[in-house]
C-alpha positions in Angstrom: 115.4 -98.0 23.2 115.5 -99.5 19.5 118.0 -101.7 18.0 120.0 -100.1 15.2 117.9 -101.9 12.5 114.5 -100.8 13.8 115.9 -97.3 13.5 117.1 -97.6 10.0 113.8 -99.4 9.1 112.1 -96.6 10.3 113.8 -93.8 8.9 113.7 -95.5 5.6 109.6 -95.1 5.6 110.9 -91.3 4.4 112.8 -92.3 1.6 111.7 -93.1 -2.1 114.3 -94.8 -5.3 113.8 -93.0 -8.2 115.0 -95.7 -11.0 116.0 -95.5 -14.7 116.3 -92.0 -15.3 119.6 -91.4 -17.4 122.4 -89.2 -15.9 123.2 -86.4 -18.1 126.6 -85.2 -19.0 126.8 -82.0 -16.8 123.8 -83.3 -14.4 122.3 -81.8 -11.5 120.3 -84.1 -9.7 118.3 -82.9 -7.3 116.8 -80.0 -9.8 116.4 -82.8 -12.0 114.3 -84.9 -9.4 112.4 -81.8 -8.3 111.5 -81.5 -12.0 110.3 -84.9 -12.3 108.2 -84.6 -9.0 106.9 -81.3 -9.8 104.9 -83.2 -12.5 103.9 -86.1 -10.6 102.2 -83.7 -8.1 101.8 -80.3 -9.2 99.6 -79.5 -6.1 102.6 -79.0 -4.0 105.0 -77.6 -6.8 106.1 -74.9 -4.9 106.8 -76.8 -1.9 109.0 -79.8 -3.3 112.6 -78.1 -3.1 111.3 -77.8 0.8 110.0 -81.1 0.7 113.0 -82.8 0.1 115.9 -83.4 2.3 118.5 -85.3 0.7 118.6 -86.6 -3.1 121.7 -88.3 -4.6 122.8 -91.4 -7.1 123.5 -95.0 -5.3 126.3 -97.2 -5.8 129.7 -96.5 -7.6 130.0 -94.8 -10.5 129.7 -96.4 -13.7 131.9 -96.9 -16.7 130.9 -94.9 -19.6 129.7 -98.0 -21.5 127.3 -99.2 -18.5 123.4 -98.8 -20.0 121.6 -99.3 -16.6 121.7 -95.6 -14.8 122.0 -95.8 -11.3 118.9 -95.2 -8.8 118.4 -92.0 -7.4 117.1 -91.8 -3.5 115.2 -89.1 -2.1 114.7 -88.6 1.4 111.5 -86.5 2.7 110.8 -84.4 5.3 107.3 -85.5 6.1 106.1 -88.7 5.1 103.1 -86.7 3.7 105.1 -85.4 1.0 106.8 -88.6 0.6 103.5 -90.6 0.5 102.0 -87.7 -2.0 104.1 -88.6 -4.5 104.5 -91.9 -4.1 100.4 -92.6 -4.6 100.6 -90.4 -7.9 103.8 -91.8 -9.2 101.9 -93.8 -11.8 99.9 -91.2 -13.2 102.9 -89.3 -14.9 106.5 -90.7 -15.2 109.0 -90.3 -17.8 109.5 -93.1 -19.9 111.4 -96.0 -18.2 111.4 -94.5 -14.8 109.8 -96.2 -11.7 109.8 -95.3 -8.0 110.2 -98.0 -5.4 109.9 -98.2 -1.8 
């Protein structure tokens, strides 16, 4: 049996951060990270919203004079998906925004 940490480890292999994209006033956020993904890897447009598990800010929420937006994570379904998007990540990004592991 694992140790709670090896499980974690390994569940994190699904997840991506999605960081410095600005939160908009009346935002949704999982449309807006489909968006953003739909352009990084329009070969599976159609299957992103089906790709993607969970996707929601990190941390607290911020005061309204905070610049920094906070990350965005985004848990896959397959690793395939995951692995898709991270490989053509830096092809096609909005401005400022960078996906980490």
């Amino acid at each position: 049996m694992q140790r709670p940490d090896e499980q974690e480890s390994y569940w994190r292999r699904w997840n991506l951060k999605l960081l410095g994209v600005p939160k908009a006033a009346q935002e949704n956020v999982h449309l807006e990270v489909i968006k953003i993904c739909q352009v990084i890897l329009p070969s599976i447009e159609d299957k992103l919203a089906d790709a993607t598990d969970i996707i929601h800010r990190l941390g607290k929420r911020q005061h309204a004079g905070d610049p920094r937006p906070r990350g965005i994570i985004l848990r896959f379904v397959s690793r395939v998906s995951r692995d898709g998007v991270w490989k053509a990540e830096e092809l096609q990004l909005p401005e400022g925004a960078r996906l980490a592991v």
